[in-house]
RODO-896079 format. One record per residue (C-alpha): residue number from 1; residue in three letters; chain; z negated, x negated, y. Coordinates in Angstrom, 3 decimals. Each point is the difference from the previous one (the first is absolute). Example, Ala and Ser with C-alpha at 12.3 -4.5 7.8 and 13.67 -1.06 7.14 Angstrom:
BEGIN
VEXVEX   nr  rest  kette        up      east     north
VEXVEX    1   ALA      A    -7.800   -12.300    -4.500
VEXVEX    2   SER      A     0.660    -1.370     3.440
***
This chain:
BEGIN
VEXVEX   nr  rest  kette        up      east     north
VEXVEX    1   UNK      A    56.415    17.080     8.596
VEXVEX    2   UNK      A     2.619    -0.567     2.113
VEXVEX    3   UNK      A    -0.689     0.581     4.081
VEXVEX    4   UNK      A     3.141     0.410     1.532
VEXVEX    5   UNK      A     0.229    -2.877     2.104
VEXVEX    6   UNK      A    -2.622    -2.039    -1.839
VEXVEX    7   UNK      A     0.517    -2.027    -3.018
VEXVEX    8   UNK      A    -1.640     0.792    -3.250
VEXVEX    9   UNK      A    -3.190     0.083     0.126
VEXVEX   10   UNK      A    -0.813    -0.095     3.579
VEXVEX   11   UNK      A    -1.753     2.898     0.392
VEXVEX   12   UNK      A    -2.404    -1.652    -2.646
VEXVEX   13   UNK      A    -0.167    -2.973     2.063
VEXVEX   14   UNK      A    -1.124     2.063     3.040
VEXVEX   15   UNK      A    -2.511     1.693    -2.020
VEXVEX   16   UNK      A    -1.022    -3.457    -1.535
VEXVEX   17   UNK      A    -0.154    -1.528     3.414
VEXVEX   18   UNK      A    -2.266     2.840     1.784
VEXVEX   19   UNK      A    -2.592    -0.365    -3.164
VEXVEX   20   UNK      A     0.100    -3.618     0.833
VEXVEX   21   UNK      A    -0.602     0.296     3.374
VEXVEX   22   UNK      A    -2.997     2.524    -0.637
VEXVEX   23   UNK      A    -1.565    -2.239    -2.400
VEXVEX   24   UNK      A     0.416    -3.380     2.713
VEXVEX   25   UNK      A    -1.714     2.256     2.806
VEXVEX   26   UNK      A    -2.973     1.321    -1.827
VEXVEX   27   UNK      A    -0.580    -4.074    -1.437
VEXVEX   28   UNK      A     0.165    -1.008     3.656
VEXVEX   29   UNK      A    -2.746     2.635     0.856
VEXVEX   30   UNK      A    -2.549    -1.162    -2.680
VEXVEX   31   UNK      A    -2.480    -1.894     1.659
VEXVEX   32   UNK      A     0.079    -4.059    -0.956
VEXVEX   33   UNK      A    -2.845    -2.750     1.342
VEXVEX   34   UNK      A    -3.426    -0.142    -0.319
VEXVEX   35   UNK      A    -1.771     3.603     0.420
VEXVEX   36   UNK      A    -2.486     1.396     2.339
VEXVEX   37   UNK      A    -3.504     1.189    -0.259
VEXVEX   38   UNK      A     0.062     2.093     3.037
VEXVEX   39   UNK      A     2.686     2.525     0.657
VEXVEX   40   UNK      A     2.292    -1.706     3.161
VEXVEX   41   UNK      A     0.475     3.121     1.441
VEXVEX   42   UNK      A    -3.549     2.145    -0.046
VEXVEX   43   UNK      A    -2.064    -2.928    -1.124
VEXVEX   44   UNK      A    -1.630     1.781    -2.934
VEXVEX   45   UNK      A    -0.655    -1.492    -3.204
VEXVEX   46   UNK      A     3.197    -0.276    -2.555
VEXVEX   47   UNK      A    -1.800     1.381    -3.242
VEXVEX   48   UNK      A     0.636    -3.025    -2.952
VEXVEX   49   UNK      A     1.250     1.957    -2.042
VEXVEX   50   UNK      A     3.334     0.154     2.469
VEXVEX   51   UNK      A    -0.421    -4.028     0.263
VEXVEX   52   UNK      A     0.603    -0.408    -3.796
VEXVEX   53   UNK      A     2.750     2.507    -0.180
VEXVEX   54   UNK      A     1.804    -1.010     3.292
VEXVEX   55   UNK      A    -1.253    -3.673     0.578
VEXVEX   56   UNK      A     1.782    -0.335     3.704
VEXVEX   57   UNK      A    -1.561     2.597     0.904
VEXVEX   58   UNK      A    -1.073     0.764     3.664
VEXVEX   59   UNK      A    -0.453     3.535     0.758
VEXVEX   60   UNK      A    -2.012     2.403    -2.087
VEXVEX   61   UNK      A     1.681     3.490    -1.321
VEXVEX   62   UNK      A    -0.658     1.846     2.912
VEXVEX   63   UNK      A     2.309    -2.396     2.419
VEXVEX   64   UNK      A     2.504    -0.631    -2.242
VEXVEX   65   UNK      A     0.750     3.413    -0.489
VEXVEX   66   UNK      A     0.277     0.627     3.619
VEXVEX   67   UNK      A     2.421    -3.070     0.009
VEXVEX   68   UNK      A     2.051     1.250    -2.925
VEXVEX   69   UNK      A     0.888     3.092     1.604
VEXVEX   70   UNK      A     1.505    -1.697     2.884
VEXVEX   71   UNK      A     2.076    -2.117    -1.739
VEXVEX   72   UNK      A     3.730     0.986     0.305
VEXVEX   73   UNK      A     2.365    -1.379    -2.301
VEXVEX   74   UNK      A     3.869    -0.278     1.626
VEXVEX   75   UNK      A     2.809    -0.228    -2.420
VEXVEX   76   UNK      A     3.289    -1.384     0.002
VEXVEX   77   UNK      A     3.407     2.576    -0.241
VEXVEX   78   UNK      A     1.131    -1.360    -3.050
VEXVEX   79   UNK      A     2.888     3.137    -0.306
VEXVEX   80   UNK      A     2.416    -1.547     2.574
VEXVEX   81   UNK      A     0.965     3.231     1.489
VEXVEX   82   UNK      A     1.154     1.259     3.050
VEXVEX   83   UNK      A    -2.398     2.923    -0.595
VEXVEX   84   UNK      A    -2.613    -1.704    -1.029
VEXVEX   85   UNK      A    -0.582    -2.753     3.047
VEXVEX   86   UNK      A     0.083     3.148     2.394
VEXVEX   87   UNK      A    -3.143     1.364    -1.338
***
């Protein structure tokens, strides 16, 4: 698929680099280290059955949800136009 400006392919390469970009953020967000017992923001108890399937662990569901939805994920203009560094 030929892009105009772009070699063969690189509009596949874009796509391929975004996806890998997605997948390296959401890795970096798992949680790594030894777990908690107590929740590190409300103090409540982190029910085991979230310690075996998360094993770092340190919030219970309630927190981490509130977490999640701040998290903001900024992208990179991969499209190299004029247009599209205005925005």
């Amino acid at each position: 698929m030929a892009g105009g400006w772009t070699h063969d392919g690189g509009v596949l390469d874009q796509i391929e680099d975004t996806v890998i970009d997605g997948v390296l953020h959401a890795r970096a967000r798992l949680p790594s280290g030894e777990g908690s017992l107590f929740c590190d923001e409300c103090g409540e108890d982190i029910p085991e059955a979230r310690r075996r399937a998360l094993p770092g662990a340190r919030t219970c569901v309630a927190c981490q949800s509130t977490r999640d939805k701040r998290v903001t994920i900024g992208g990179i203009n991969r499209r190299g136009s004029k247009d599209s560094q205005l925005r």
